[in-house]
DRENRO-970451 format. One record per atom (N, C-alpha, C): x, y, z; atom name. Coordinates in Angstrom, 2 decimals, decimal comma, m for minus. Each point is the difference from the previous one (the first is absolute). Last residue first. Layout:
+---------+---------+---------+-------+
|      xx |      yy |      zz | atomo |
+---------+---------+---------+-------+
|       X |       Y |       Z |    CA |
...
+---------+---------+---------+-------+
This chain:
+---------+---------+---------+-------+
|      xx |      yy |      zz | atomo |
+---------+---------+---------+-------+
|   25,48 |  m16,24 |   34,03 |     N |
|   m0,30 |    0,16 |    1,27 |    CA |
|    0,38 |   m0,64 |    1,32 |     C |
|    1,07 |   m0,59 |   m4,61 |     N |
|    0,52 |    1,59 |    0,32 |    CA |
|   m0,62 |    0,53 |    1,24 |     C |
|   m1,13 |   m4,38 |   m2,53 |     N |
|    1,48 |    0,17 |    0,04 |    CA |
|    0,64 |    1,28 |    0,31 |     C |
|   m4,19 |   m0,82 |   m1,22 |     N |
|   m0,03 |   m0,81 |    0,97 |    CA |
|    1,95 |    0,39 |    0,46 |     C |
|   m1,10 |    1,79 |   m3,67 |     N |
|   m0,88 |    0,81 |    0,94 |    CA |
|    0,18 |   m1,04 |    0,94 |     C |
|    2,27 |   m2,08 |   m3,63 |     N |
|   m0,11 |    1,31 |    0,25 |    CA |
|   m0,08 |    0,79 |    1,23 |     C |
|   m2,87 |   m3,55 |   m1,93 |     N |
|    1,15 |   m0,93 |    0,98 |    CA |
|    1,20 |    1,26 |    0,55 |     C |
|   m3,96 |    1,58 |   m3,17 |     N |
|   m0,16 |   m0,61 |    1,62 |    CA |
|    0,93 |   m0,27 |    0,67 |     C |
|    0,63 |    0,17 |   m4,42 |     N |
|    0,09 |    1,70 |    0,51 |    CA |
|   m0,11 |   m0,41 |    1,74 |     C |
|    0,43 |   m3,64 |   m2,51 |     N |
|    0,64 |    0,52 |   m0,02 |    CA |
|    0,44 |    1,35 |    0,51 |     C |
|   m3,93 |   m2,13 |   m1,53 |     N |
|    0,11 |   m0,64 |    1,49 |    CA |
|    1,72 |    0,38 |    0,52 |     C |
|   m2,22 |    2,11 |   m4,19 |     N |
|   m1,16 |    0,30 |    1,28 |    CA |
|    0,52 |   m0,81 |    0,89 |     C |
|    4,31 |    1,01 |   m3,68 |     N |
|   m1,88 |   m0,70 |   m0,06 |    CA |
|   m0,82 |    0,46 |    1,47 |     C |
|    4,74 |    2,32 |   m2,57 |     N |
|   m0,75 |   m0,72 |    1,33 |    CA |
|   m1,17 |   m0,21 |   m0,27 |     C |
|    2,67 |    3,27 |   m2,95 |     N |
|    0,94 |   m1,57 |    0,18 |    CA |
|   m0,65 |   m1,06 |    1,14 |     C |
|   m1,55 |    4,71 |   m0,38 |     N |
|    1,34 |   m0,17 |    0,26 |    CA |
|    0,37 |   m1,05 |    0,37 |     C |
|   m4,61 |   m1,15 |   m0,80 |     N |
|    0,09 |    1,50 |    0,37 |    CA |
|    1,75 |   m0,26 |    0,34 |     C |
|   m4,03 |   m2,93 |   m1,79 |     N |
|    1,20 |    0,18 |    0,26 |    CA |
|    0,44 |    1,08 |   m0,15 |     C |
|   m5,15 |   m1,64 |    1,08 |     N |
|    0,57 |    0,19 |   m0,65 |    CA |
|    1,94 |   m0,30 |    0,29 |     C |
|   m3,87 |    1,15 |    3,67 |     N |
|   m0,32 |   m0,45 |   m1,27 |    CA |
|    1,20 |    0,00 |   m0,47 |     C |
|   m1,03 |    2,09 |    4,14 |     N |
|   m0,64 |   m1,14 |   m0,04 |    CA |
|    0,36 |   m0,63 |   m1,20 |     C |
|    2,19 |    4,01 |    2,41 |     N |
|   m0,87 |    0,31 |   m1,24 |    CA |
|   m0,13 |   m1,74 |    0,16 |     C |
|    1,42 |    3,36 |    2,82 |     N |
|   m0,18 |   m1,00 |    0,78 |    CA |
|   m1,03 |   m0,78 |   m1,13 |     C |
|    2,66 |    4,22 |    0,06 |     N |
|   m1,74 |    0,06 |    0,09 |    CA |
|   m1,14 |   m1,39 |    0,77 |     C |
|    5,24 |    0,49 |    0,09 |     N |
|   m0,61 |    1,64 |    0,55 |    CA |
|   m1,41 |   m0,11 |    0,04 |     C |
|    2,23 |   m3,25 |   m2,58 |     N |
|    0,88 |   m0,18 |    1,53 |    CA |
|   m1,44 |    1,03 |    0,51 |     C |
|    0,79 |    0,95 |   m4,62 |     N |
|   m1,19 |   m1,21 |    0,43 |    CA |
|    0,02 |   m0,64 |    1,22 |     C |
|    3,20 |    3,62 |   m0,94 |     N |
|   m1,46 |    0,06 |   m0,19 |    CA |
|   m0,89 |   m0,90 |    0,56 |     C |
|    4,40 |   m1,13 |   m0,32 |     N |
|   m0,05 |    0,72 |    0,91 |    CA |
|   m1,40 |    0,70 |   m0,02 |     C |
|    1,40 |   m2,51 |   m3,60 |     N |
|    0,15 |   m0,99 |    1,53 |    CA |
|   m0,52 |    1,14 |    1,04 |     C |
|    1,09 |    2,62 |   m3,93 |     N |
|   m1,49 |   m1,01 |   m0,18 |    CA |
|   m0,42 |   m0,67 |    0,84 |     C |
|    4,20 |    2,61 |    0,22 |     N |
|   m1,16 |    0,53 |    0,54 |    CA |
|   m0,89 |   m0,28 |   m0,84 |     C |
|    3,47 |   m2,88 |   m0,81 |     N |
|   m0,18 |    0,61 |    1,24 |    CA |
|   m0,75 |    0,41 |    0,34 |     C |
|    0,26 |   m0,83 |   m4,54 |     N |
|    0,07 |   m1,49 |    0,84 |    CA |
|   m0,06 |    0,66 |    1,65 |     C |
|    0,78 |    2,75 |   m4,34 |     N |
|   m0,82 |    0,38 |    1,04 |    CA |
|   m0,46 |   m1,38 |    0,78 |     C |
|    2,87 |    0,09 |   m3,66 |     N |
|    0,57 |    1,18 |    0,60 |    CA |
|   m1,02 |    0,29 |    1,23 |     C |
|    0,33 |   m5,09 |   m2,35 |     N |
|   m0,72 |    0,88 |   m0,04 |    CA |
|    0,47 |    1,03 |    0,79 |     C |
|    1,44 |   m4,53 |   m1,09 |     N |
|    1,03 |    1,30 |   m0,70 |    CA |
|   m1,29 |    1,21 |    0,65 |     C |
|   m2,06 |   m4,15 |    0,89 |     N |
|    1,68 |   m0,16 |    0,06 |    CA |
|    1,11 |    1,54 |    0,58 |     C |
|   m5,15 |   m0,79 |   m1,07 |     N |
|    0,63 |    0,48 |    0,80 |    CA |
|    1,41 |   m0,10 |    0,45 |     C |
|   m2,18 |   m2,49 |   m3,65 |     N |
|    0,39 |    1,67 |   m0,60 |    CA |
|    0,02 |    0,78 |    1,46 |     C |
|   m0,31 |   m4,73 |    0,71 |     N |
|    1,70 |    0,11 |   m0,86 |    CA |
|   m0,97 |    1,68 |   m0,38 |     C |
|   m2,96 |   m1,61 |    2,59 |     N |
|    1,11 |    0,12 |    0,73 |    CA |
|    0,91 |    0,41 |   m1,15 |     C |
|   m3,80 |   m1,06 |   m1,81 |     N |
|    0,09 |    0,97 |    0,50 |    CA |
|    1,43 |    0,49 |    1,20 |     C |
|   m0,66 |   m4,28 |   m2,25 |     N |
|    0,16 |    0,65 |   m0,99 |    CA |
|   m0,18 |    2,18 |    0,40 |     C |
|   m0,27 |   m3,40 |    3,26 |     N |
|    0,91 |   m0,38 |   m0,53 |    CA |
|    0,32 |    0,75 |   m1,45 |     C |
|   m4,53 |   m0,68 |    1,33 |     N |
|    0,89 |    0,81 |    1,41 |    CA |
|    1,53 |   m0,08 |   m0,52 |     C |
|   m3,03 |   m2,66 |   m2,57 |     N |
|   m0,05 |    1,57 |    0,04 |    CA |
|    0,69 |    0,91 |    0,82 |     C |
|    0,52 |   m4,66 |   m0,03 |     N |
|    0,62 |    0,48 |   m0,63 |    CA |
|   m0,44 |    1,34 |    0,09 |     C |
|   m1,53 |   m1,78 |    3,14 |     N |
|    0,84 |   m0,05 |    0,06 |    CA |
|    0,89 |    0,32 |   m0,87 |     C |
|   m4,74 |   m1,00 |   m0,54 |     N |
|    0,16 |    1,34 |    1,09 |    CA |
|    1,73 |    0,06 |   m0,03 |     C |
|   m1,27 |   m3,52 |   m2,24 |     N |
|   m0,26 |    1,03 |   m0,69 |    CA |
|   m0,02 |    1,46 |    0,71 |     C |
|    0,21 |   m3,97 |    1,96 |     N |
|    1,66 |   m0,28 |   m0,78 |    CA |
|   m0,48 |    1,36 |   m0,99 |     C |
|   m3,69 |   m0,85 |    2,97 |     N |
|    1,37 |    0,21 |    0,94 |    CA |
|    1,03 |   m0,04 |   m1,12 |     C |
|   m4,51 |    1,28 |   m2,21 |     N |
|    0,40 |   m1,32 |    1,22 |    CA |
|    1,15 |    0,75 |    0,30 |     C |
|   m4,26 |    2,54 |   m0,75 |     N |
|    1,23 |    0,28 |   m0,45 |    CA |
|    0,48 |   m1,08 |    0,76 |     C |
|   m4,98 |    2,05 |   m1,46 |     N |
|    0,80 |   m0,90 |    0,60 |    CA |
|    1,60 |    0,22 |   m0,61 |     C |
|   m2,58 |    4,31 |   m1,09 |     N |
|   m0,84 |   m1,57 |   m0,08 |    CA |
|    1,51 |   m0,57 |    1,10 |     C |
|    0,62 |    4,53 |   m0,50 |     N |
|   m0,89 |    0,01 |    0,26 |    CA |
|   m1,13 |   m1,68 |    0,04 |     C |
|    5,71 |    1,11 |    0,33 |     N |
|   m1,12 |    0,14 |   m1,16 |    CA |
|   m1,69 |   m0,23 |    0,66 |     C |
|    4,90 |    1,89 |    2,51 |     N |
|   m0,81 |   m1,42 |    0,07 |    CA |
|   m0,96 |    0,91 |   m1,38 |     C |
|    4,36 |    3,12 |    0,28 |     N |
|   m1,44 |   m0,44 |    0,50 |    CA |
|   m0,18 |   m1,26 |    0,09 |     C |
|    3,33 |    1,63 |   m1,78 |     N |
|    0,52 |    0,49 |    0,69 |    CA |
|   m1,48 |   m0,09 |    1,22 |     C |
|    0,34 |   m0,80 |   m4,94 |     N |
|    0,74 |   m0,95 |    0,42 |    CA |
|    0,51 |   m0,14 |    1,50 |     C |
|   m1,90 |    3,67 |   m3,05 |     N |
|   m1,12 |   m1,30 |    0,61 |    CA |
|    0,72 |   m1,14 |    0,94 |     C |
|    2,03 |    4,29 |   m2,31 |     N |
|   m0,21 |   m0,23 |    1,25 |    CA |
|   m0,93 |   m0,98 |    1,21 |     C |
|    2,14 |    0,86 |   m5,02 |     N |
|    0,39 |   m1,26 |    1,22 |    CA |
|   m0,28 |    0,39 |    1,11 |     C |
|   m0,78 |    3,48 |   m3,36 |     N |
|   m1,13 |   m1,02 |   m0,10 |    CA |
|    0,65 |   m1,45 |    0,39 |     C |
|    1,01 |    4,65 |    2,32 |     N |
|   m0,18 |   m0,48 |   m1,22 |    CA |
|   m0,76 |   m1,20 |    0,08 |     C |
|    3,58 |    1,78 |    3,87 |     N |
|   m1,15 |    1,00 |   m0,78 |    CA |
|   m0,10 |   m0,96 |   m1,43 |     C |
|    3,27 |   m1,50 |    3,71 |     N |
|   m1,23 |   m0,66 |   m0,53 |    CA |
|   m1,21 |    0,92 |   m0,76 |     C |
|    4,57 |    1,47 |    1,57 |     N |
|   m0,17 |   m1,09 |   m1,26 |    CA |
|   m1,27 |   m0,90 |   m0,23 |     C |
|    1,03 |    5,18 |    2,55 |     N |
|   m0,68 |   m1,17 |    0,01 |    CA |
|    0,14 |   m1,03 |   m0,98 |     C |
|    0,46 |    4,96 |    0,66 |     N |
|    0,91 |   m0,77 |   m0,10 |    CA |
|   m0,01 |   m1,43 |   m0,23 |     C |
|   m3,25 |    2,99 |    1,64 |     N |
|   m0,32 |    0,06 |   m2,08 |    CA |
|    1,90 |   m1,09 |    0,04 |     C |
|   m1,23 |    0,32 |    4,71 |     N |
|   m1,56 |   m0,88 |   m0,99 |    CA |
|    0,51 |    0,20 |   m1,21 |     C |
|    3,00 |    1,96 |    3,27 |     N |
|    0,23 |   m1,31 |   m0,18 |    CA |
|   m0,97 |   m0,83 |   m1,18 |     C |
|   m0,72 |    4,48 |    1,63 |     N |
|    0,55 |    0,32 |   m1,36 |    CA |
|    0,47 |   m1,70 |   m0,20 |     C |
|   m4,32 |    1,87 |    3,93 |     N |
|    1,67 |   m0,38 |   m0,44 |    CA |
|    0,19 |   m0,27 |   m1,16 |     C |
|   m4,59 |    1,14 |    1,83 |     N |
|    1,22 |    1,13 |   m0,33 |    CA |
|    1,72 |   m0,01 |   m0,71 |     C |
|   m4,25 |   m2,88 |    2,03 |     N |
|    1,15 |    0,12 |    1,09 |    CA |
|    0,70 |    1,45 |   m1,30 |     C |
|   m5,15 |   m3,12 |    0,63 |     N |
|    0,99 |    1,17 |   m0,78 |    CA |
|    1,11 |    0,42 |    0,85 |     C |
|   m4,58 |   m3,55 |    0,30 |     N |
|    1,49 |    0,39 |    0,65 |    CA |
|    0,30 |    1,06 |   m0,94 |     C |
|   m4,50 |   m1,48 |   m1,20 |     N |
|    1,24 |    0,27 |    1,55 |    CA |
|    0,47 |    0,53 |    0,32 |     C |
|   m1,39 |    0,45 |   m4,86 |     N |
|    0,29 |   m0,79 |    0,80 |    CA |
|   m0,13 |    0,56 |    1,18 |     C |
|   m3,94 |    0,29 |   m3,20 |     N |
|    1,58 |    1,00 |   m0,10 |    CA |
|    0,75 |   m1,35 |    1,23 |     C |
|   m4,56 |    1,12 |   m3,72 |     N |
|    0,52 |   m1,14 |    0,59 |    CA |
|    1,66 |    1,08 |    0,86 |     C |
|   m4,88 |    2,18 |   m1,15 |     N |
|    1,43 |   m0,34 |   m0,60 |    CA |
|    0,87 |   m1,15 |    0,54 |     C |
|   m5,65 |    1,16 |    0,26 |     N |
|    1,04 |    0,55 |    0,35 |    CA |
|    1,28 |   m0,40 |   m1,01 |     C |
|   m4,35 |   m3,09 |    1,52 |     N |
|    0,16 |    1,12 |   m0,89 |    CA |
|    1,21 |    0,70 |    0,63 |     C |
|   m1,61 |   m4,51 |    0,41 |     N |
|   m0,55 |    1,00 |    0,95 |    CA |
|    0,09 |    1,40 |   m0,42 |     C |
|    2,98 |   m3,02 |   m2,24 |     N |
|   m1,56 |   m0,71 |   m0,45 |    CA |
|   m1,04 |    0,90 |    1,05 |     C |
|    4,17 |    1,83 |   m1,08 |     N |
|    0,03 |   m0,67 |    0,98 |    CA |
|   m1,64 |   m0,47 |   m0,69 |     C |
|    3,47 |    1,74 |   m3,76 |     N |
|   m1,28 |    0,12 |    0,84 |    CA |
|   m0,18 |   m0,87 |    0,98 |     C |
|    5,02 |    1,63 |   m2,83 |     N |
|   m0,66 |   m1,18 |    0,29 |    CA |
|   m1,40 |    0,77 |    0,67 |     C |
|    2,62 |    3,12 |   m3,47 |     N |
|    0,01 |   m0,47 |    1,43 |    CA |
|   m1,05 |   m1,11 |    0,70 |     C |
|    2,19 |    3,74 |   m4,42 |     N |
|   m1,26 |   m1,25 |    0,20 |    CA |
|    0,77 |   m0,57 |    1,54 |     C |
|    0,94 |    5,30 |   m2,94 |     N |
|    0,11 |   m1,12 |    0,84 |    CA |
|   m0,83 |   m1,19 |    0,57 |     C |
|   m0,66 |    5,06 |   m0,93 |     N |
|    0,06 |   m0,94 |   m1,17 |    CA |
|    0,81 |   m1,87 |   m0,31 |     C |
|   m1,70 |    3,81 |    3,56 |     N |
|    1,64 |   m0,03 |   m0,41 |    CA |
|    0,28 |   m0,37 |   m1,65 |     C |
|   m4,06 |   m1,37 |    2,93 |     N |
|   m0,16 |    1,58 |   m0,23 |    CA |
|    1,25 |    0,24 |   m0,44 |     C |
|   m0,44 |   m4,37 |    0,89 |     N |
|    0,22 |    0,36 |    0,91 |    CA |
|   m0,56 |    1,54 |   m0,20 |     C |
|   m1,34 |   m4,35 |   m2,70 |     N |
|    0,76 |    0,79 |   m0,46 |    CA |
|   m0,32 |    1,19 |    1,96 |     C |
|   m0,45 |   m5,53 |   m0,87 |     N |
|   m0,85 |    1,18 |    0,00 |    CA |
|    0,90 |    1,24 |    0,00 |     C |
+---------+---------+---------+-------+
């Protein structure tokens, strides 16, 4: 739906603009090797996902956090928000945990 800008912007089915959350401001996000279209890989897929297939995906997302300039304050974000999901600076959801368990 066009914003008044001339600009299209997702519709909350309730109406309004879709917007995120979180917003942190930080310059680590456009740095980011996961900006683009591998960023699926960095998510669970919305249908079933077995274990050797969860694993490669994760794996295929880990290696572009390898080299990534913002691997730190990504970990350190998703640390901060206590982000549930996904691989965040090279770390899966039980990883981040084990982490946080590990600092108290």
């Amino acid at each position: 739906m066009p914003d008044g800008n001339g600009s299209y912007r997702p519709v909350s089915p309730k109406g309004g603009f879709l917007v995120s959350a979180q917003r942190s401001g930080e310059e680590w996000q456009l740095r980011a090797a996961c900006r683009g279209p591998q960023a699926s890989v960095f998510f669970p897929p919305g249908t079933f996902e077995r274990k050797d297939e969860k694993l490669a995906r994760e794996g295929r997302a880990k290696e572009i956090c390898r080299t990534c300039p913002s691997k730190r304050p990504c970990l350190d974000y998703a640390i901060s928000i206590r982000e549930p999901h996904g691989i965040w600076g090279g770390l899966n959801e039980a990883e981040r945990k084990g982490l946080m368990i590990q600092a108290v």
